[in-house]
Wavefront OBJ file of the C-alpha trace (Angstrom):
o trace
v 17.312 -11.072 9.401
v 15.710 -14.428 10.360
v 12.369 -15.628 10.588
v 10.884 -17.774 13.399
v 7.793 -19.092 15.030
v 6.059 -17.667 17.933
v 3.021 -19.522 19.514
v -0.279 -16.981 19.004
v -1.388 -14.828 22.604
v -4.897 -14.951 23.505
v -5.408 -11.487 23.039
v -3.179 -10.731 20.092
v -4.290 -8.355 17.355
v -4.202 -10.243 14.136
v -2.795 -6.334 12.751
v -1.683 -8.305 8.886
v -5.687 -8.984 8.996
v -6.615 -5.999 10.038
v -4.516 -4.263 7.581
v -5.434 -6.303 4.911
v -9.251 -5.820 5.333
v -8.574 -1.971 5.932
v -6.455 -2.553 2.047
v -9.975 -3.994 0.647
v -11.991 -2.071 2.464
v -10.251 1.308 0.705
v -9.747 -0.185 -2.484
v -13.546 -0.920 -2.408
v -14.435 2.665 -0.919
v -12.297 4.801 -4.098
v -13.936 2.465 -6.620
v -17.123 3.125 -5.737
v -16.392 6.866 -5.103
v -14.464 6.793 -8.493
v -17.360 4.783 -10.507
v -19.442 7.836 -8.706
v -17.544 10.680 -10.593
v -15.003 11.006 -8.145
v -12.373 12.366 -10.485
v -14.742 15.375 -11.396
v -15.020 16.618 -7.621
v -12.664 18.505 -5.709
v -12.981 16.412 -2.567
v -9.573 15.194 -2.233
v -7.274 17.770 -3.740
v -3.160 17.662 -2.641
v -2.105 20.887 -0.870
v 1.279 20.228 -2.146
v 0.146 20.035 -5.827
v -1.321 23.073 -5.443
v 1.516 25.100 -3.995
v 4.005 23.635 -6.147
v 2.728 22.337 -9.273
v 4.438 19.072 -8.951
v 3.137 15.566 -7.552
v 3.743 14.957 -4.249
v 5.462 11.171 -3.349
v 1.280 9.508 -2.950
v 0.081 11.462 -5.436
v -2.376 9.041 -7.320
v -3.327 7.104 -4.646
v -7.005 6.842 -4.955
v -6.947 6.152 -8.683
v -4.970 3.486 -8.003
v -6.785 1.939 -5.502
v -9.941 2.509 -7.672
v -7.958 0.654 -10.424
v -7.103 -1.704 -7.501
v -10.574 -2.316 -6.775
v -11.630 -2.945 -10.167
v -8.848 -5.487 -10.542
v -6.837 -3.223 -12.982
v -3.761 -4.193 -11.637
v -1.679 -2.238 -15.064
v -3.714 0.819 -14.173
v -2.552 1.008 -10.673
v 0.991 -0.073 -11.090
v 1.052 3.068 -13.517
v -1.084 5.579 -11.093
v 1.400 5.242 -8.212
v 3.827 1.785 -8.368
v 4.511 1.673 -4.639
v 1.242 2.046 -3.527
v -0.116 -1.009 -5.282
v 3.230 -3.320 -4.495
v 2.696 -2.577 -0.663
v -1.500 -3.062 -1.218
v -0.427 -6.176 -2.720
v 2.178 -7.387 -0.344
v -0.175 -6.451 2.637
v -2.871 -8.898 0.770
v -0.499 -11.239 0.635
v 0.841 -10.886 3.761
v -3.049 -11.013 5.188
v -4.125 -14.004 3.658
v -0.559 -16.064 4.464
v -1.495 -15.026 8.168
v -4.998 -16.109 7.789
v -4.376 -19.033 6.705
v -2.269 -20.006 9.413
v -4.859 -18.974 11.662
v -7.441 -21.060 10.593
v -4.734 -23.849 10.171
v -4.057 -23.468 14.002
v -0.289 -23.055 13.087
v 2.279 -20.728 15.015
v 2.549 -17.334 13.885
v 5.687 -16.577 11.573
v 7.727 -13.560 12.652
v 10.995 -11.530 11.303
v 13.526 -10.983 13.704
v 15.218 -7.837 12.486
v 18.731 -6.592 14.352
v 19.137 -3.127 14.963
v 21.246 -2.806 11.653
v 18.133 -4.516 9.783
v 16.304 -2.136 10.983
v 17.955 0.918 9.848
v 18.541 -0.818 6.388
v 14.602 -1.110 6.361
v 14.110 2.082 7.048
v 16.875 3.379 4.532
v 15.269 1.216 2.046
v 11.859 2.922 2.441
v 13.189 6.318 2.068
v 14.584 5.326 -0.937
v 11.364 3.285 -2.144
v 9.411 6.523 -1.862
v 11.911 8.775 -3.534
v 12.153 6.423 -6.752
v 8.338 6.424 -6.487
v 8.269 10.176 -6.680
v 10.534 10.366 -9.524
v 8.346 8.028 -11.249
v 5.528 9.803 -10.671
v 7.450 13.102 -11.577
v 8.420 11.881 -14.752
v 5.071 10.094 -15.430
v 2.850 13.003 -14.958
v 5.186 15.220 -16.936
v 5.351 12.783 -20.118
v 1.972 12.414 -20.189
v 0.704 16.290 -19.955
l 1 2 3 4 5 6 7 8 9 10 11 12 13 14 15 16 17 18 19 20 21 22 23 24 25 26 27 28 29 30 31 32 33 34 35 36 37 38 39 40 41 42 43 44 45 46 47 48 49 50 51 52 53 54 55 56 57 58 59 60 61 62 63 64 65 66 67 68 69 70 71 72 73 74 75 76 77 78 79 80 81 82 83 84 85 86 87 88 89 90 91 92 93 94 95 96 97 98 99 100 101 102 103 104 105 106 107 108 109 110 111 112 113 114 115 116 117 118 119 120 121 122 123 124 125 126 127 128 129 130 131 132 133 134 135 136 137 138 139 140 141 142 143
């Protein structure tokens, strides 16, 4: 892995701003629909929950970007861990590229090889299984 420079197209999609609004615009959207009585509806229900009993890998999700949106970072972290370290990192991410866009500096980029790549996506896989056992063993010790 290395990380470079690239000069900014025209018509480039800034996608870390765009992802980083969509991150505030959802963590804005399930704290108001929590702060609503969100938890008391059946709205949003988990198909696999309901088959199975058991969490599925997101479940928790919109509590935590509720807790997200009301700055409870400890809440979220224990709703669902990975979800608020990639809300986070995308943040991060989106502001770092912001900033260079305003600052009229080159864009940075990662320049993966191919076996990068598959230990990214290896690393994922096994990101959201340790996040389901969390949640597995979360939900259970506190029922």
């Amino acid at each position: 892995m290395r990380l470079g420079t690239s000069l900014r197209g025209k018509q480039e999609v800034p996608l870390l701003i765009i992802l980083g609004a969509c991150t505030l615009l959802a963590a804005g959207a399930a704290r108001v629909w929590w702060s609503l009585g969100g938890e008391t509806h059946s709205l949003l229900f988990c198909p696999f929950r309901r088959l199975t009993g058991l969490p599925c890998p997101t479940c928790g999700a919109t509590r935590a970007f509720a807790a997200l949106g009301r700055g409870d970072l400890r809440e979220s972290f224990a709703m669902n861990p990975l979800l608020t370290l990639g809300a986070l990192g995308i943040l991060a991410a989106a502001v770092a590229s912001l900033a260079r866009r305003i600052a009229a500096r080159p864009a940075i980029r990662v320049l993966l090889s191919p076996g990068d790549h598959r230990a990214l996506r290896i690393s994922c896989v096994v990101a959201l299984g340790a996040n389901w056992l969390y949640l597995l063993f979360h939900l259970n010790a506190s029922r």
